[in-house]
C-alpha positions as CSV (number, residue, x, y, z in Angstrom):
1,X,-12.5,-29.6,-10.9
2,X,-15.1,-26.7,-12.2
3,X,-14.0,-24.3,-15.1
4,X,-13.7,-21.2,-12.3
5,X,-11.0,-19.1,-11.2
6,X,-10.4,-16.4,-8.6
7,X,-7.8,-13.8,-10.0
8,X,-5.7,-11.6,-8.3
9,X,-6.0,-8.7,-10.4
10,X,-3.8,-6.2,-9.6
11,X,-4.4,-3.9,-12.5
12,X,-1.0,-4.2,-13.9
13,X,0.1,-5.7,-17.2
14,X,1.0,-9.0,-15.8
15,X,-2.5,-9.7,-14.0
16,X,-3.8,-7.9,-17.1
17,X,-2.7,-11.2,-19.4
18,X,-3.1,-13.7,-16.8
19,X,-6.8,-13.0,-16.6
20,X,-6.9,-13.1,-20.5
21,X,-4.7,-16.1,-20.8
22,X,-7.4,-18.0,-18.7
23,X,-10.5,-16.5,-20.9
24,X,-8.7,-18.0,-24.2
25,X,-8.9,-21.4,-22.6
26,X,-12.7,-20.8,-21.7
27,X,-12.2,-20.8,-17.8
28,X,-14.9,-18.4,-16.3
29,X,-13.2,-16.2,-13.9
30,X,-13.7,-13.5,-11.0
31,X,-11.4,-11.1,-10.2
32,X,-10.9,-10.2,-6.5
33,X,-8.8,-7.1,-5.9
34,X,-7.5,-6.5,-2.0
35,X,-7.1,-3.3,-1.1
36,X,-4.7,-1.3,1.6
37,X,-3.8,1.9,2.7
38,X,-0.2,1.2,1.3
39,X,-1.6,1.3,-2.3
40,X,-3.6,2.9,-4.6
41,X,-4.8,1.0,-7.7
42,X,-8.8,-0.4,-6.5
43,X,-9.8,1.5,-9.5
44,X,-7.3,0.9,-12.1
45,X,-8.2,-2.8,-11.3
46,X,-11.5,-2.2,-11.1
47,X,-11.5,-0.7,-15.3
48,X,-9.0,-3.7,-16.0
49,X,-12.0,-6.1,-15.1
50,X,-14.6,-4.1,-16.7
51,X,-12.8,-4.2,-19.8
52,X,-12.0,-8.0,-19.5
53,X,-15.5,-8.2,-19.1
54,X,-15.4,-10.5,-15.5
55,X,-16.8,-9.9,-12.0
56,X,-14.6,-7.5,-9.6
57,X,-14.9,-7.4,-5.9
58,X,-12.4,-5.4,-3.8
59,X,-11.7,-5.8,-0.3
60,X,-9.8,-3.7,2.2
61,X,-7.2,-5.7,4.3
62,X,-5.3,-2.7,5.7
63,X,-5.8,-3.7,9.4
64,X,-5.5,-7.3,9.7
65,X,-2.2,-6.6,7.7
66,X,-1.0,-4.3,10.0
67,X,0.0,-7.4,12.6
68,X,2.1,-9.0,9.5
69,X,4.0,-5.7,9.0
70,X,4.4,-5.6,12.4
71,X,6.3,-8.6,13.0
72,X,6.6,-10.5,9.7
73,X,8.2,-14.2,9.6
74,X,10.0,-14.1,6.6
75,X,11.6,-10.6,7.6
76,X,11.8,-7.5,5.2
77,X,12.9,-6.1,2.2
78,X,14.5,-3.0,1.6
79,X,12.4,-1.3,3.6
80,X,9.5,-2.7,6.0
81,X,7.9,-4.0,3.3
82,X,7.1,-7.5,4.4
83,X,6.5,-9.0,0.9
84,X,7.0,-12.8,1.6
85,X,4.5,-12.4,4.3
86,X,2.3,-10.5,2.2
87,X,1.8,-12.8,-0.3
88,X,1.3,-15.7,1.9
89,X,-1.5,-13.3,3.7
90,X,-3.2,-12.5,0.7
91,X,-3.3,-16.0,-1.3
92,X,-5.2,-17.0,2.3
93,X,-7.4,-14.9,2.1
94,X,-8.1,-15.2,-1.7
95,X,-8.2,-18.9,-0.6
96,X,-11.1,-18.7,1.7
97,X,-12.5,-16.1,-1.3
98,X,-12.3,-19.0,-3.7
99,X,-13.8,-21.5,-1.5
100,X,-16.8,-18.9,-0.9
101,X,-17.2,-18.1,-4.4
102,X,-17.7,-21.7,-5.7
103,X,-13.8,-21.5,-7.9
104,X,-12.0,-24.3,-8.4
105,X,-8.4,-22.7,-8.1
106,X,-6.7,-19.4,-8.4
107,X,-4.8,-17.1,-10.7
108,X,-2.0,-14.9,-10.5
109,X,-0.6,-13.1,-13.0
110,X,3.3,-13.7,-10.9
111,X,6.1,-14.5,-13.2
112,X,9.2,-16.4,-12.1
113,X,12.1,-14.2,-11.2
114,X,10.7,-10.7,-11.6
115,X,10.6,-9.7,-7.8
116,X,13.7,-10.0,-5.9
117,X,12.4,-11.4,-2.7
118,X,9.0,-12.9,-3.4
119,X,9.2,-14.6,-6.7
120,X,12.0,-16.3,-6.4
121,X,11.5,-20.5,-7.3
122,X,12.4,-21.1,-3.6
123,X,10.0,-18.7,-2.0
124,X,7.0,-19.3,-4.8
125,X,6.8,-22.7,-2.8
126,X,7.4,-21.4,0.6
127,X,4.4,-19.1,-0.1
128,X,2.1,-21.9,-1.3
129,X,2.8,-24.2,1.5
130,X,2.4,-21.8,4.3
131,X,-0.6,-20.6,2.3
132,X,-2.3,-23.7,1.4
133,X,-2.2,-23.2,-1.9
134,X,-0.4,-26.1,-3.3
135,X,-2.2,-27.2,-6.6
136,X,-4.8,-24.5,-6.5
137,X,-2.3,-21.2,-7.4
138,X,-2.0,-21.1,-11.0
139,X,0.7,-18.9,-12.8
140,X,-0.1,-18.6,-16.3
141,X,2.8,-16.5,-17.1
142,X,5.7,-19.0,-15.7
143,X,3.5,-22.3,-15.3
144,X,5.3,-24.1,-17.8
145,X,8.6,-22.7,-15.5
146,X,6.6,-24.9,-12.7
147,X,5.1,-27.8,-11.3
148,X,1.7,-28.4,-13.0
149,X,-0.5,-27.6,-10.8
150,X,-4.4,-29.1,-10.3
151,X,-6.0,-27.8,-12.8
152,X,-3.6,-28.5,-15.3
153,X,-3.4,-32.0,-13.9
154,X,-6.8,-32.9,-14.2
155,X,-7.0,-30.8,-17.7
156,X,-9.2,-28.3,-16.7
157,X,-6.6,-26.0,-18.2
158,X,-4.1,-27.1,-21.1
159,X,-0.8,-26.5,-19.8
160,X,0.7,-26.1,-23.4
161,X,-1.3,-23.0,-23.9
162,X,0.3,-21.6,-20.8
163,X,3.9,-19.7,-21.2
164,X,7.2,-19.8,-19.8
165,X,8.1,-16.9,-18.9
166,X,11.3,-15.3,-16.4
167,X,13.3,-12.5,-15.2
168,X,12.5,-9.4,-14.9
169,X,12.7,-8.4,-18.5
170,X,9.3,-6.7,-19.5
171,X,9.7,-7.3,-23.6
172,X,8.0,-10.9,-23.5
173,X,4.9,-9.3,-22.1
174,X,4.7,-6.8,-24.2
175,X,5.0,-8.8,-27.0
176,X,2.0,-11.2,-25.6
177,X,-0.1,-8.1,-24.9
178,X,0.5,-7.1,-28.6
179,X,-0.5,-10.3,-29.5
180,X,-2.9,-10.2,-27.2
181,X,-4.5,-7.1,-29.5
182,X,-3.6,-5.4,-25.3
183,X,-2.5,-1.3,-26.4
184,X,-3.6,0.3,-22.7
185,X,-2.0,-0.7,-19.8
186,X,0.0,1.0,-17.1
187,X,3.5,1.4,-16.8
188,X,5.4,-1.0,-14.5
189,X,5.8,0.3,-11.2
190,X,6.5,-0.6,-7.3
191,X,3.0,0.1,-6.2
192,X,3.6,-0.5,-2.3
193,X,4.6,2.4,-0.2
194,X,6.7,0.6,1.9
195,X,8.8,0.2,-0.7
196,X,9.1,3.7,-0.9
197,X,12.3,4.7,1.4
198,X,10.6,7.8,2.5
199,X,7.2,6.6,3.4
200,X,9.2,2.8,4.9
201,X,11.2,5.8,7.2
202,X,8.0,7.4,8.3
203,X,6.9,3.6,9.0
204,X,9.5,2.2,11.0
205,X,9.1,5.2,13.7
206,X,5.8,4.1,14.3
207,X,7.0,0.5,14.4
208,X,9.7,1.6,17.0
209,X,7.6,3.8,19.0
210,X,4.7,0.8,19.4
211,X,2.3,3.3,17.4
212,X,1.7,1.2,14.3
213,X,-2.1,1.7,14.2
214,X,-4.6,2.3,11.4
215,X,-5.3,6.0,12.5
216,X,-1.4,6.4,12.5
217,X,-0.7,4.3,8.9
218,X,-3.1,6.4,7.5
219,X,-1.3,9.9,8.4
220,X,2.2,9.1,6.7
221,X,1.1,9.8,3.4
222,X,0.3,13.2,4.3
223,X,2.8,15.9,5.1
224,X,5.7,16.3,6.7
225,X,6.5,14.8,9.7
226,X,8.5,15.6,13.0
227,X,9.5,13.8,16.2
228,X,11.4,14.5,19.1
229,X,9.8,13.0,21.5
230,X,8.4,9.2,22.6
231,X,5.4,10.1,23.1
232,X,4.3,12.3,20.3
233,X,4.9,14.0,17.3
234,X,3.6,16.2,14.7
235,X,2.6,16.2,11.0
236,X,2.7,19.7,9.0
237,X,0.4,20.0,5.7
238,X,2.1,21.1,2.4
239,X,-0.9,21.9,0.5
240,X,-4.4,22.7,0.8
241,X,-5.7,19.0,0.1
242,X,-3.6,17.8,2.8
243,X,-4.8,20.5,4.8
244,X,-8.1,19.4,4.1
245,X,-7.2,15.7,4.8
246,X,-5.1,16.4,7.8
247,X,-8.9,18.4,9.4
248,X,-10.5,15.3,8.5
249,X,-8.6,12.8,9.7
250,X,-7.6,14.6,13.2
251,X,-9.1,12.7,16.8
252,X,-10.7,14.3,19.6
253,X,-7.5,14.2,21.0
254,X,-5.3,15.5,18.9
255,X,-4.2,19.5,19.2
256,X,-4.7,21.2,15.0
257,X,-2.6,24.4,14.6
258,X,-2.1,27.3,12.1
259,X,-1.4,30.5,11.7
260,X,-3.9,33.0,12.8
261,X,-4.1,35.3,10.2
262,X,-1.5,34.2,7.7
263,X,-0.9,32.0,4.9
264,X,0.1,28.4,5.8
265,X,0.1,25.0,6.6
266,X,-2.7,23.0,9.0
267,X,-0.7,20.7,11.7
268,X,-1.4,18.2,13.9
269,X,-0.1,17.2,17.0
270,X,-0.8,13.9,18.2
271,X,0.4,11.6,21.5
272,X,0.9,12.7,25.1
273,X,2.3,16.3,24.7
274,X,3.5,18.6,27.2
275,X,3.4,22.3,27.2
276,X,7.4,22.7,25.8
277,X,5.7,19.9,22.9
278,X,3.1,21.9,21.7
279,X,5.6,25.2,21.9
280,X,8.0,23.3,19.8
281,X,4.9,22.2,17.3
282,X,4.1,25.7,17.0
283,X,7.0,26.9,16.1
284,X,7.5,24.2,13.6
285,X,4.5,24.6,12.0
286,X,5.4,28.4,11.6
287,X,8.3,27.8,10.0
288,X,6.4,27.0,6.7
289,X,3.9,30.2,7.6
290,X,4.3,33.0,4.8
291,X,5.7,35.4,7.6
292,X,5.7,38.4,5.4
293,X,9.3,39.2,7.0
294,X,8.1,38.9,10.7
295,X,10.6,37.4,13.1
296,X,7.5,36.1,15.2
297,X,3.8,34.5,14.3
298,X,0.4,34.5,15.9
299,X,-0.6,30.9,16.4
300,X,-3.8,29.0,17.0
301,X,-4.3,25.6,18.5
302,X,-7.4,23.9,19.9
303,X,-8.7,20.6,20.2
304,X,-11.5,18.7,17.2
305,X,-13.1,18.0,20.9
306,X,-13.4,21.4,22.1
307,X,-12.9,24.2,19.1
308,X,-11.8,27.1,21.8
309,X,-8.6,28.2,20.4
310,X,-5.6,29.4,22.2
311,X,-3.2,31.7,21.2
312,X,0.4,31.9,21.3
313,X,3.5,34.3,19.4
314,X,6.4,31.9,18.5
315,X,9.7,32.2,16.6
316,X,9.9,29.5,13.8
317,X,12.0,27.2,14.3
318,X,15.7,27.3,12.7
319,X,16.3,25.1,10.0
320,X,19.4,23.3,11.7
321,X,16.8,22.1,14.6
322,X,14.1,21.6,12.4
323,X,16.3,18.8,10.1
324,X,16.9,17.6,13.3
325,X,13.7,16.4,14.5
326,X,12.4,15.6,10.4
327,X,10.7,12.0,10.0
């Protein structure tokens, strides 16, 4: 077996040491970083390799991940974050990234028992078999926790420089990052969105209303959102950057509203709307207009397709209904 690894470099502190775990015992590694609309950390990773001083390549998964979120296996966790299936989608595809890249194995910087649902003993060897990863996913944080794997077999790595580490106590990494001469690194956190019980909320409508697409995904980080109907819904800016993003990111399709000559939010309108939807969208999106004490607002729709505008004077919508119909 060569002296080459693929890492899964997250960014965080654990990948952070697994990477330099591997360079102590002389292994030359790449890092691969796979990106998805549901995170945010390509360039965190990206500096974490540049400093370690190794090759980084990021790759965008979002859309073939959107069929395992759709109907994942190994079921989800507290929200409709898939993460079994995740993992066993990702060490895949880092497979066939290793097998392209001339690497000998992989590298991971999990650690036994710090995730709830996908780092438990159990599911560490569901993941591998149903990935193909048997033997080839090292853990340098927990390997001594594990069955040696290839590479420690053969000795292309010495398993008694790897650790033992569990739980989800962060003190034991730290410590190795101290001794690691490690001072930067980020704080510990989720990372996923659909972990995040507003986003997962926002997620599982478009799960239940067969709209789980890319175009779709990519709106629930943005503003707030409103349903009440099957067939369409609507998606009200709170600043001026989501304004911005909400222009960019609307189809030919979709109906964009604001006020016509006051402060406020941009909105979109997307799906199969009737003329009582894009009433009610109106007066939704006026309710966060800077009325200036008027019990009534001149609003402006039109199409990305065809920028003639319409007009039409609504009365926001009271709050009572408004909470109603809130994502």
């Amino acid at each position: 077996m060569n002296k080459k690894a693929i890492l899964l470099l997250s960014g965080g502190l654990d990948s952070i040491l697994a990477g330099r775990i591997m360079l102590e015992q002389g292994i030359e590694i790449e890092a691969v970083h796979f990106t998805m609309v549901f995170s945010d950390s390509e360039n965190g990773a990206a500096n974490v390799a540049k400093e370690l001083g190794i090759r980084f390549t990021a790759k965008n998964i979002t859309q073939e991940f959107l069929e395992v979120v759709k109907s994942p296996k190994h079921g989800y966790g507290s929200g409709v974050n898939p993460c079994v299936d995740c993992k066993i989608f990702m060490f895949k595809k880092a497979k066939e990234y290793m097998q392209n890249s001339g690497a000998s194995f992989l590298a991971t910087g999990e650690v036994l028992g710090e995730r709830p649902m996908s780092q438990r003993r159990d599911t560490l060897s569901i993941i591998e078999r149903e990935s193909g990863t048997k033997g080839l996913l090292l853990r340098p944080l927990s390997a001594r926790l594990l069955d040696p794997t290839i590479p420690e077999q053969d000795g292309t790595v010495d398993r008694e420089k790897l650790y033992a580490i569990s739980g989800r106590s962060r003190k034991p990494q730290m410590e190795l990052a101290a001794k690691f001469g490690i001072k930067k690194y980020p704080n510990p956190a989720g990372g996923c969105l659909l972990t995040d019980p507003a986003f997962s909320k926002r997620a599982d409508d478009l799960l239940e209303h067969n709209a789980f697409t890319l175009d779709n995904v990519t709106l629930l980080k943005l503003g707030r959102h409103f349903r009440w109907s099957e067939n369409c819904k609507v998606i009200v800016g709170r600043d001026e950057k989501e304004n911005n993003a909400i222009f960019a990111l609307a189809k030919d399709m979709d109906l964009l509203m604001n006020a016509k000559n006051l402060l406020g939010p941009v909105a979109l309108l997307r799906g199969a709307a009737t003329a009582d939807d894009v009433n009610l969208a109106l007066r939704i999106t006026a309710r966060y207009v800077d009325r200036n004490g008027k019990d009534t607002v001149e609003m402006q729709y039109w199409t990305p397709e065809n920028e003639s505008k319409s007009f039409a004077a609504v009365k926001p919508l009271e709050e009572e209904e408004l909470n109603k119909k809130r994502i």
